[in-house]
C-alpha positions in Angstrom: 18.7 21.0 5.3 18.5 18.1 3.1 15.9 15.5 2.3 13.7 13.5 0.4 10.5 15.0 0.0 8.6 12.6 -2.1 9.1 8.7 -3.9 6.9 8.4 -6.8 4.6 5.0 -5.8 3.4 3.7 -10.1 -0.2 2.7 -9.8 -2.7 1.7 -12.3 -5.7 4.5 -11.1 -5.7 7.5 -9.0 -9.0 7.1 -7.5 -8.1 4.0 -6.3 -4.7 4.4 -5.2 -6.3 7.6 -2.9 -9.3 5.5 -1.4 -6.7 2.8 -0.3 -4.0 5.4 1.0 -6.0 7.9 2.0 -8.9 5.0 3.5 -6.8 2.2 4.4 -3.6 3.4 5.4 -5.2 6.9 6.8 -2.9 8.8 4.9 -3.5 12.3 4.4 -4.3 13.6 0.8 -2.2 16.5 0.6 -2.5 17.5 -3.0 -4.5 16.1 -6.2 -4.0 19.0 -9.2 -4.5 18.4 -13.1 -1.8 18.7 -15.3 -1.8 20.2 -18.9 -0.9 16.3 -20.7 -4.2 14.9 -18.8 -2.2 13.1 -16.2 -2.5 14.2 -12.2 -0.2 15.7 -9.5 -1.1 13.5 -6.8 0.5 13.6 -3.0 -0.7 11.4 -0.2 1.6 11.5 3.0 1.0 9.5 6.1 1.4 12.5 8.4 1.9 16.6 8.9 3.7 17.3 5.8 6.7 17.1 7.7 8.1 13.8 6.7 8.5 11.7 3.3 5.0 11.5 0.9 4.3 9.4 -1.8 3.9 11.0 -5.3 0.7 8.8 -7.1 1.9 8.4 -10.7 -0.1 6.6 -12.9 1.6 4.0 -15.2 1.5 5.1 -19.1 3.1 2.9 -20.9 3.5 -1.0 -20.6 7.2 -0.9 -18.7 5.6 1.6 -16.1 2.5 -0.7 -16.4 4.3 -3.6 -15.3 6.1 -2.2 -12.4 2.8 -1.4 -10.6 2.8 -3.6 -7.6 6.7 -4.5 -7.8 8.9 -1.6 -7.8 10.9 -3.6 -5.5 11.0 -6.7 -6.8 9.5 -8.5 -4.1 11.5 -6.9 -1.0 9.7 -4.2 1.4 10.4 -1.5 -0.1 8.2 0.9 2.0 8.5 1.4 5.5 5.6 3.3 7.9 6.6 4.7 11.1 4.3 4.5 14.0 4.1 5.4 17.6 1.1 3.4 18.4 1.3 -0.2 16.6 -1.4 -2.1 18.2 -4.0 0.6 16.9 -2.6 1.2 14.0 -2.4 -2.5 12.8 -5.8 -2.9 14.4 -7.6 -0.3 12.0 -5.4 -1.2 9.1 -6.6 -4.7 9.0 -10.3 -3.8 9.8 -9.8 -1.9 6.6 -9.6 -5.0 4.6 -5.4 -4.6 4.6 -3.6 -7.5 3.9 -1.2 -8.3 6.2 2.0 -11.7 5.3 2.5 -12.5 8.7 1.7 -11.9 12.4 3.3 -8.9 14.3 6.6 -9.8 16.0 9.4 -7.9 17.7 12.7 -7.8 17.1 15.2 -5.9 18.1 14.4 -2.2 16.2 11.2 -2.6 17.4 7.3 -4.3 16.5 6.9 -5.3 13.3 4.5 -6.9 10.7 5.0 -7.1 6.7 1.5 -6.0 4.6 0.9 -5.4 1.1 -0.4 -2.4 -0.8 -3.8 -2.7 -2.9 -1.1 -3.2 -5.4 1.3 -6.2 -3.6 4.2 -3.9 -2.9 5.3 -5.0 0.5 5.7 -2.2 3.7 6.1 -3.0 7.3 4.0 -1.1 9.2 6.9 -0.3 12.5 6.9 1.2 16.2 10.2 1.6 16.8 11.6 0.3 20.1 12.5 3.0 22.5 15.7 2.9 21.9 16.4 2.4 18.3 17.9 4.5 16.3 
């Protein structure tokens, strides 16, 4: 079996980026570990363990630095699954997340754009029945 286990997400501070995934987004922090050049091993994944996480790196030098918040150059880039949208959008925003635009639905299912404490855009998505 083949997948991909983990994206690396560039952000400016680990602490941060784990209160706003781990607070905002209610991600799960699945591992934080030191590494021997000072820099951190950090996974945050939005579920079991069973799915895609996000691998926390912290920008070092100034082309890493000025990815943070664009590593898509504009476009959503991130996409979070969810089987209850209404609740999850509900806590996300009283979490102080920003979202571009008013839920809507469309075909593959409900759907509203936010941004990252960072400005990369995700949709947070519940997937219509029967999507693929």
């Amino acid at each position: 079996m083949r997948r991909i286990a983990l994206i690396t997400l560039v952000v400016d501070d680990y602490d941060g980026a784990i209160r706003f995934y781990t607070g905002a987004l209610g991600f799960r922090l699945a591992e934080d570990a030191p590494r021997p050049d000072g820099s951190r091993w950090v996974v945050v994944e939005p579920g079991d363990g069973a799915g895609t996480a996000l691998l926390l790196a912290r920008a070092r030098t100034g082309p890493q630095r000025a990815r943070v918040g664009d590593q898509t150059g504009g476009r959503v880039g991130f996409f979070l699954h969810t089987g209850d949208f209404a609740r999850d959008h509900a806590r996300m925003r009283a979490a102080g997340v920003t979202f571009l635009e008013e839920p809507r639905r469309e075909p593959y299912g409900t759907v509203a754009v936010f941004e990252d404490l960072y400005g990369n855009r995700w949709d947070l998505l519940q997937p219509a029945p029967d999507a693929d």
